[in-house]
C-alpha positions as CSV (number, residue, x, y, z in Angstrom):
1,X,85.5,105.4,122.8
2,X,82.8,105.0,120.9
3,X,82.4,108.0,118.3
4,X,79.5,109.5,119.3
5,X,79.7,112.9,116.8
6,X,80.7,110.4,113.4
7,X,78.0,111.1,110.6
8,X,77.6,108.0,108.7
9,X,75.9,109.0,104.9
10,X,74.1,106.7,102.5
11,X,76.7,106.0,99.2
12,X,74.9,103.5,97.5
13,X,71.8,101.2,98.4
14,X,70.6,97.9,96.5
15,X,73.9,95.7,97.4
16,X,73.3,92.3,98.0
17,X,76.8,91.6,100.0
18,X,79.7,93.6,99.0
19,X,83.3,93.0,100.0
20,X,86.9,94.0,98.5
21,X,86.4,97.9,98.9
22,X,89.1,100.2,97.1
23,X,89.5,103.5,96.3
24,X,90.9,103.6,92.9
25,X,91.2,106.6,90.1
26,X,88.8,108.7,91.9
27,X,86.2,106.3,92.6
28,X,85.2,103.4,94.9
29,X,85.2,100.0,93.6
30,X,84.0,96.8,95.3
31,X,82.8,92.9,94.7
32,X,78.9,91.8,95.7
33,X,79.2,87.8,95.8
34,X,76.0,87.6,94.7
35,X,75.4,89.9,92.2
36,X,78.7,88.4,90.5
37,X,80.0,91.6,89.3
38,X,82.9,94.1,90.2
39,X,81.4,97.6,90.6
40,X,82.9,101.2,91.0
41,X,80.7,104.0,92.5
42,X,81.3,107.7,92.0
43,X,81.1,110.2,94.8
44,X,77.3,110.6,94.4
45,X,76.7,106.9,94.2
46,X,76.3,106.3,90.4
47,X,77.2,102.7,90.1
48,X,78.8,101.4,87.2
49,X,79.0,97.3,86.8
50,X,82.6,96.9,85.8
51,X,82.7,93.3,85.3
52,X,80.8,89.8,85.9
53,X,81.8,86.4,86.6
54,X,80.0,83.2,86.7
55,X,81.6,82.8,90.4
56,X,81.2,84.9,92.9
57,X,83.9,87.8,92.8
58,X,86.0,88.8,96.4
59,X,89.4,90.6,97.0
60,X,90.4,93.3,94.5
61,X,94.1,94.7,93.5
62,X,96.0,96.3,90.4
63,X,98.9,95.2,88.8
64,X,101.7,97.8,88.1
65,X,100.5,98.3,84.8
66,X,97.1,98.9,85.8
67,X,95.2,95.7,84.8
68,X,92.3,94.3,87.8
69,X,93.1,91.5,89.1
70,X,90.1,89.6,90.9
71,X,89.7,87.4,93.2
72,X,87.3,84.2,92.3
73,X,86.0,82.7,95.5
74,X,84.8,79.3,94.5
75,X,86.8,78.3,91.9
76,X,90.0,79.8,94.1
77,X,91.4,81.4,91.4
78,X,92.5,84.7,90.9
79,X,91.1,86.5,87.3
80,X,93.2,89.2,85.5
81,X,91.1,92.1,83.3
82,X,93.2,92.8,79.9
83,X,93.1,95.9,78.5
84,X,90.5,95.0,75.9
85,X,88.0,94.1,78.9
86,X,88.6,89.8,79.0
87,X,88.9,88.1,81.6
88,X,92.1,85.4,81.8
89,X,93.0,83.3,84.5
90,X,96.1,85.2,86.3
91,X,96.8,82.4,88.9
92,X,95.3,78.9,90.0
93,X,95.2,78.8,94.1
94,X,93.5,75.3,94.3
95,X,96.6,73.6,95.8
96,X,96.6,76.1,97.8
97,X,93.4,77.1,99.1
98,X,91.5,74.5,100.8
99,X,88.1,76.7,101.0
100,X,86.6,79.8,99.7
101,X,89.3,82.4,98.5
102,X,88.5,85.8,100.0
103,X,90.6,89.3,100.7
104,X,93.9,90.0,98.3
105,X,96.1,92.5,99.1
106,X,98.7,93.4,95.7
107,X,101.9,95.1,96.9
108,X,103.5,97.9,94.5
109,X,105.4,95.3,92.8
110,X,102.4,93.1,91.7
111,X,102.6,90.3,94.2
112,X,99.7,89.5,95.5
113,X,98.7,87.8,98.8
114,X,95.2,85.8,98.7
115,X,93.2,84.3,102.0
116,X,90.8,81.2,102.0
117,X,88.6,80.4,104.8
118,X,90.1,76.9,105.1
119,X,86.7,74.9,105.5
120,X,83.3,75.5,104.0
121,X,82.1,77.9,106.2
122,X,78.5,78.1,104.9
123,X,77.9,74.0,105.4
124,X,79.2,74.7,109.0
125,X,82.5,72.3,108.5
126,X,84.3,72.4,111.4
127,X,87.0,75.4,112.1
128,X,90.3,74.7,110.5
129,X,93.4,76.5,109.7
130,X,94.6,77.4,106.0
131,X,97.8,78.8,104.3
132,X,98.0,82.4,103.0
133,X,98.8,82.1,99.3
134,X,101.8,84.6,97.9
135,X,101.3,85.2,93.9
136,X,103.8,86.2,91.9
137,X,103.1,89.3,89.0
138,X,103.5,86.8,86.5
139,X,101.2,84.5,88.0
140,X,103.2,81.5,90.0
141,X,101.5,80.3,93.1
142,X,103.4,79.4,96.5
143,X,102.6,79.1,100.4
144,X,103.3,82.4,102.1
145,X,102.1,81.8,105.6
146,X,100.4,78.7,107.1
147,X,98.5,77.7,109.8
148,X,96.3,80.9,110.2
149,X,92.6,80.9,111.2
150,X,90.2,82.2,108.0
151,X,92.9,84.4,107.2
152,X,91.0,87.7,105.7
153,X,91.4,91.5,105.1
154,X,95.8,92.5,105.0
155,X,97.4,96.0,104.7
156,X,100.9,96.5,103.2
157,X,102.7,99.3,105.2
158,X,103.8,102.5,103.2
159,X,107.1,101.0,103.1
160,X,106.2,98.1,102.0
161,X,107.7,96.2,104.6
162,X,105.5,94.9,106.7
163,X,101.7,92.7,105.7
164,X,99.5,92.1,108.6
165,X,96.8,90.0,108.3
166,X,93.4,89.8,110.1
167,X,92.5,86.1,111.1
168,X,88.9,86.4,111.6
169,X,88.3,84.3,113.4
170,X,91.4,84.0,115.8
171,X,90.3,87.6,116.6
172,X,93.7,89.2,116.0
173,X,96.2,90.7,113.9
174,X,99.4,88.9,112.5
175,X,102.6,91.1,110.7
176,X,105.0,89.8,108.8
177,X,108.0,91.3,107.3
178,X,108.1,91.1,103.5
179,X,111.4,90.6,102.1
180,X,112.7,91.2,98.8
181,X,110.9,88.2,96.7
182,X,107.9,88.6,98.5
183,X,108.6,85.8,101.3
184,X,106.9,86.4,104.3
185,X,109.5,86.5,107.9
186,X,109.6,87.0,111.3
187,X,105.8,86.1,112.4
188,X,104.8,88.1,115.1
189,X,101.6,89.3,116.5
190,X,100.9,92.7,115.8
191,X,97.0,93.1,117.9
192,X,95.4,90.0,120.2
193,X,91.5,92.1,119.7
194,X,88.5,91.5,122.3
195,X,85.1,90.9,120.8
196,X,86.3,92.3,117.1
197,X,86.6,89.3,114.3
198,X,88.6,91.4,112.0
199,X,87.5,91.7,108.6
200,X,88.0,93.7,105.5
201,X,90.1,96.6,106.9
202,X,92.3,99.8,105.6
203,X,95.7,101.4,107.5
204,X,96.0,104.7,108.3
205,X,98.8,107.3,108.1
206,X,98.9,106.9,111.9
207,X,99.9,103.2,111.5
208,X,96.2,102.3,112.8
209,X,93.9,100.0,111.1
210,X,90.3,100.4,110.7
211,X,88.1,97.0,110.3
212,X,84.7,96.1,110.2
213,X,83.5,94.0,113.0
214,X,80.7,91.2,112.0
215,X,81.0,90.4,115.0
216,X,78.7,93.1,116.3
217,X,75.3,93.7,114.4
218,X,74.6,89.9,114.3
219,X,70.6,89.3,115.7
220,X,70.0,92.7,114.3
221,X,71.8,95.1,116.8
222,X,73.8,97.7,115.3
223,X,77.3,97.1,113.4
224,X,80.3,98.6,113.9
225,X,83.5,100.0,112.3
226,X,86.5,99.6,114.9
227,X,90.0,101.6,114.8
228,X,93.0,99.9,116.5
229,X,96.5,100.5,117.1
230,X,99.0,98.1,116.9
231,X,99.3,96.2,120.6
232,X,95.8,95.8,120.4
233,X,93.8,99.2,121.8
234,X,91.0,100.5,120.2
235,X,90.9,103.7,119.7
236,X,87.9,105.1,118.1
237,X,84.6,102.9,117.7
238,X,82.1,104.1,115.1
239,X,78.4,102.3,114.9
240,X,76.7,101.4,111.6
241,X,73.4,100.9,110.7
242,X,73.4,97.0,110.3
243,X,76.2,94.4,110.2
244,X,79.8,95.7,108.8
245,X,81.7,93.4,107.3
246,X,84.5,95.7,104.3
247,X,85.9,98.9,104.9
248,X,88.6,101.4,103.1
249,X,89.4,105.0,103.1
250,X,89.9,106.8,100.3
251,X,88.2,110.2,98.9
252,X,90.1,113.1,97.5
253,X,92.0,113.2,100.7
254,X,91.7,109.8,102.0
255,X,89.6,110.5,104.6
256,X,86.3,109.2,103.9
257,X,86.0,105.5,105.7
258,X,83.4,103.5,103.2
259,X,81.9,100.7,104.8
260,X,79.8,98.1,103.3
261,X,77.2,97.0,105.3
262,X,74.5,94.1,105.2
263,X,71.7,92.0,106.9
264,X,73.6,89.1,107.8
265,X,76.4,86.6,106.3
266,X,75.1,83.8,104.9
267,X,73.6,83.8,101.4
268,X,70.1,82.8,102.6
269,X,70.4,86.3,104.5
270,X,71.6,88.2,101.0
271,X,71.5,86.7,97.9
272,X,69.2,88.3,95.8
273,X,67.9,91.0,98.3
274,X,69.5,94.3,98.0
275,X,69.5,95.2,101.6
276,X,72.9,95.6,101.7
277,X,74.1,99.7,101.6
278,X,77.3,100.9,101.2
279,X,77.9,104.1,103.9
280,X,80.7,106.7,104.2
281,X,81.8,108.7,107.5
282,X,84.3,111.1,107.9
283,X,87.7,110.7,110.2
284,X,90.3,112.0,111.1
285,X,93.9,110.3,109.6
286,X,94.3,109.7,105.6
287,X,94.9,106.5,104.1
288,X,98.3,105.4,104.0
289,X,99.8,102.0,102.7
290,X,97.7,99.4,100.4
291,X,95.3,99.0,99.2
């Protein structure tokens, strides 16, 4: 299982701790919390800062008519980039979001779907549960899902039926079917995983989902990329150099699996370091879905 012949190449170096990964008009774009800036990185690994915040930046997503919106951890808001370059505040998750906002997932229509961790994970509060927030394109704020454990990185399927979400730390996958406002039905789950704490993740044309696993790489041992089907098999395992916690395909054909990688999770592990690097590996299936 585990993927023995993957080459895993150097993109970019000099990261503190980057999350969020897309592939968007031809380039990669991601979020490093503690550099406070959105950055996009050409195939070679020219960085360009796009943006900076005050906050620390998370999930990524477009609007239809291609404005960013950004995801603003500790003031649980979610930013919108106008066309001249400011930043305006898109929606306001605070009655939402009882911790950190993290991953956001924007469907074709502009809705976009926002995890929180639900405690302050960083002051080691105790585990607790938190609601999914659903925001509207025009920026109205409601409850999609509750009672989900640090629910992070989601995929939309191709139809855009379906979001599943990864609860970290439940160690599974959750689907739900979308339906026409953006209300989220029928709760199922879609993969119960051993020893993987899903996080930021991208589906494939196959209907599989690759995630970073932070849950291997911790006290220094090598990280790991992890491909699953839905019922839970994994089906390809690909090591990383240190701890992976983002991942996306994308690439000219959508076959190029980026995967930001770090030292640890905590900010006395990060901030301010640039040991994070930002890798790329080859497989097999193209991206399908979002983001």
């Amino acid at each position: 299982m585990q993927d023995e012949t993957a080459s895993v190449g150097t993109l970019v170096t000099g990261i503190d701790f980057a999350e969020g990964l897309r592939w968007h008009d031809g380039r990669l774009w991601y979020s490093d919390f503690h550099r406070h800036g959105v950055f996009a990185c050409s195939a070679d690994g020219a960085e360009e800062r796009i943006l900076g915040l005050d906050d620390s930046p998370s999930g990524l997503g477009w609007l239809p008519d291609g404005r960013l919106l950004v995801v603003s951890m500790h003031d649980r808001r979610v930013l919108r980039r106008e066309p001249d370059g400011t930043l305006v505040e898109h929606a306001d998750l605070r009655e939402v979001a009882a911790g950190p906002c993290n991953d956001m997932v924007v469907a074709a229509d502009g809705t976009a779907y926002v995890g929180n961790f639900g405690f302050d994970l960083y002051a080691g509060e105790e585990w607790t549960t938190a609601s999914l927030a659903c925001v509207t394109p025009d920026g109205r704020v409601r409850v999609a899902a509750d009672d989900l454990l640090f629910p992070n990185g989601s995929v939309i399927t191709p139809d855009g039926m379906t979001l599943i979400v990864g609860e970290t730390l439940a160690r599974r996958y959750i689907a739900f079917t979308i339906g026409a406002d953006g209300t989220l039905h029928d709760r199922r789950e879609w993969a119960a995983l051993d020893g993987v704490s899903p996080d930021g993740c991208s589906l494939d044309a196959e209907g599989a989902i690759w995630t970073a696993n932070p849950s291997a790489g911790h006290g220094g041992g090598a990280g790991e990329v992890v491909r699953v089907r839905e019922g839970g098999t994994i089906v390809q395992r690909i090591a990383m150099p240190m701890t992976a916690y983002a991942c996306t395909l994308g690439g000219p054909d959508g076959c190029t699996l980026f995967v930001a990688t770090a030292p640890g999770g905590v900010p006395e592990e990060t901030a301010g370091r640039g040991a994070g690097v930002m890798v790329s590996v080859r497989v097999d299936v193209p991206h399908a879905g979002r983001p």
